[in-house]
C-alpha positions as CSV (number, residue, x, y, z in Angstrom):
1,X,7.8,4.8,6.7
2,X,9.1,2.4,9.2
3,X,12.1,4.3,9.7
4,X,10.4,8.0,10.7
5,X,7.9,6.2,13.1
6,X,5.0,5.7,10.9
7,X,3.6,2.3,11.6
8,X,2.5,0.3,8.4
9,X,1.1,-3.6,7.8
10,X,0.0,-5.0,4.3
11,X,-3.5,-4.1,2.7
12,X,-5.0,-7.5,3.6
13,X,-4.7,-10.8,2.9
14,X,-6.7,-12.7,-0.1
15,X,-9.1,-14.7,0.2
16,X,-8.2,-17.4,-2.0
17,X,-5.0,-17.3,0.0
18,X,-6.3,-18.3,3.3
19,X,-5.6,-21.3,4.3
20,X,-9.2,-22.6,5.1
21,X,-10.2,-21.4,1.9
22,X,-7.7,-22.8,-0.4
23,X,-9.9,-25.2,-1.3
24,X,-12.4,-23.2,-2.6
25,X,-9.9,-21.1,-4.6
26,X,-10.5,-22.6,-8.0
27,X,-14.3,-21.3,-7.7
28,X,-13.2,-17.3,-7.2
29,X,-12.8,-15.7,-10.1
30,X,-9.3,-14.6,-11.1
31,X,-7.1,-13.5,-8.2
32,X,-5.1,-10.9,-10.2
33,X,-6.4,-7.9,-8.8
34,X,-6.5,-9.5,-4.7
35,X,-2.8,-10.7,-5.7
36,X,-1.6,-7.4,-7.2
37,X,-3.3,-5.3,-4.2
38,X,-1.7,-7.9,-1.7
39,X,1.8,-7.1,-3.1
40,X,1.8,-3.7,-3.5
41,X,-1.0,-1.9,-1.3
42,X,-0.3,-0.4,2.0
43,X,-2.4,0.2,5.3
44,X,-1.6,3.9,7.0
45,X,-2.4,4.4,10.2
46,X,-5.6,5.0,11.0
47,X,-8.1,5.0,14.8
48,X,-10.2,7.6,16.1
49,X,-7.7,9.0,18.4
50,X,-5.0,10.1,15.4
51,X,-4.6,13.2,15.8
52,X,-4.2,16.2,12.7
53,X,-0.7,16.7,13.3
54,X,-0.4,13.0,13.3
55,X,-2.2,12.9,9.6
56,X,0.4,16.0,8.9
57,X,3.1,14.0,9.8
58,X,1.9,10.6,7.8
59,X,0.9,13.1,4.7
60,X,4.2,15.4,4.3
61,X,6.5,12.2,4.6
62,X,4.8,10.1,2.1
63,X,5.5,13.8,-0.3
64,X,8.7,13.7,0.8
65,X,9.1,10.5,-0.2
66,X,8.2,11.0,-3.7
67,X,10.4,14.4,-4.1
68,X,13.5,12.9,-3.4
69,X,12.6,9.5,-5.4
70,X,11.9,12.2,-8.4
71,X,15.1,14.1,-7.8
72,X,17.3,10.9,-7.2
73,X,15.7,8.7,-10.2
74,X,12.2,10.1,-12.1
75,X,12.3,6.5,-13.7
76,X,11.6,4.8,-10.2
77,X,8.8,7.6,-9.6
78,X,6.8,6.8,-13.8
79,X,7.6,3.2,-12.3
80,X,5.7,3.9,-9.1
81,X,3.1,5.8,-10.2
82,X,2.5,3.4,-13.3
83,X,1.5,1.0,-9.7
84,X,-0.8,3.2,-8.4
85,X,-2.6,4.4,-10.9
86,X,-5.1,2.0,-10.9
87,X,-6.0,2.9,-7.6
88,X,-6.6,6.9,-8.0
């Protein structure tokens, strides 16, 4: 995404992770999904002034991204969407 302009940062940042919080950690209940969402989720750009062609842009290079993962390797795209299918 980086690499055809598209700005991205990590879903968020647990709570249990936090460093003022750490303490408290052992009273959340299991981290798993935070953890798992941590690793692998991703924040797309998003403010009021994006504009449609902008949202184009971010949509049709995510689907080319998975077009030529499934004509390069359709083991790397099951592996992929295995990850986010819990999230559909």
């Amino acid at each position: 995404m980086e690499s055809c302009g598209i700005q991205t940062r990590s879903f968020f940042y647990p709570m249990h992770l936090q460093p003022k919080l750490k303490k408290y950690a052992k009273n959340f209940p299991s981290p798993t999904n935070s953890e798992r969402l941590y690793n692998t989720g991703l924040c797309l750009p998003i403010h009021p002034s994006l504009e449609e062609k902008e949202v184009l842009y971010v949509a049709q290079t995510i689907k080319n991204f998975f077009q030529q993962l499934s004509q390069n390797n359709s083991r790397d795209i099951i592996a992929i969407m295995y990850l986010l299918l819990p999230y559909i």
